[in-house]
N, C-alpha and C positions, 0 to 999 in steps of 0.2 A: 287146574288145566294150565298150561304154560302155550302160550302167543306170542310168536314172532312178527314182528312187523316189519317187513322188510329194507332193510339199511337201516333200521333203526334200533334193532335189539329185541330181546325176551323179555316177556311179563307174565308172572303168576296169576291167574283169575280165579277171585271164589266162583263156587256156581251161580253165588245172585247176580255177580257182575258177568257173567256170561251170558245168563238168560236175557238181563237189559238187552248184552250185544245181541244175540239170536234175534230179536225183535228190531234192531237197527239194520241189521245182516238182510232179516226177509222185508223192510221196505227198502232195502238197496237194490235186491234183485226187481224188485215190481219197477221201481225207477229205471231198470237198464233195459227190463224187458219193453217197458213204456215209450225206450228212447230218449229221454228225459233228464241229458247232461249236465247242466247245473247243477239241477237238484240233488243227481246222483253222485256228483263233487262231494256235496256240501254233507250229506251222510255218511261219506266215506271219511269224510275229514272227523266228521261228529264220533264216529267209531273208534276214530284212531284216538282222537282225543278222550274219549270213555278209559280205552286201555291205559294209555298214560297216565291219565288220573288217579285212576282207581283200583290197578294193577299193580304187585309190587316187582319191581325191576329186578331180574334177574342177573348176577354179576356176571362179567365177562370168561372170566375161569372156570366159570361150572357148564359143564358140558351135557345139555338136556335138550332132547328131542322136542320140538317141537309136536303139540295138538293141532293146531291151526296155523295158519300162516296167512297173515295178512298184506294186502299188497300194499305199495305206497302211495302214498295221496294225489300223486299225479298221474297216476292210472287214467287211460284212455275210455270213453265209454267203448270205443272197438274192442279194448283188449280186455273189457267189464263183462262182456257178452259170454267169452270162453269161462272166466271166474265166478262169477253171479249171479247161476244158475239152477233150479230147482231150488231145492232148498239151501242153497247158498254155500257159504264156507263154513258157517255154524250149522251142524245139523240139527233137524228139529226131533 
């Protein structure tokens, strides 16, 4: 699956690193459905930081569609409501 994070580039994910995010994915939405801005920072950053890690980077020259599309770490809980919804950006 390739992940875009946005301003920040593409990453390949196996499906085991997917499924981790899907389970970080659906406690980000209960945190935004909760109202619950911190917290829902700090998952958001925690996701971002899974892909990075454990994803491999995608080079600038190769031109691949994005699966998902991940927003950037300073996402607003306002504008988390429109993204972070049902079953999220990961589907289940």
């Amino acid at each position: 699956m390739i992940i875009r994070i946005m301003g920040e580039g593409q990453y390949r994910a196996p499906e085991a690193l997917c499924n981790e995010l899907n389970q970080i994915d659906n406690r980000i939405v209960d945190l935004v459905e909760e109202g619950k801005a911190e917290e829902f920072q700090k998952e958001l950053a925690k996701l971002i930081s899974e892909i990075k890690k454990n994803g491999e980077p995608v080079e600038a020259e190769e031109i691949t569609e994005s699966d998902i599309i991940v927003p950037p770490a300073d996402l607003s809980l306002e504008e988390a409501k429109d993204i972070f919804k049902g079953s999220g950006i990961f589907k289940d």
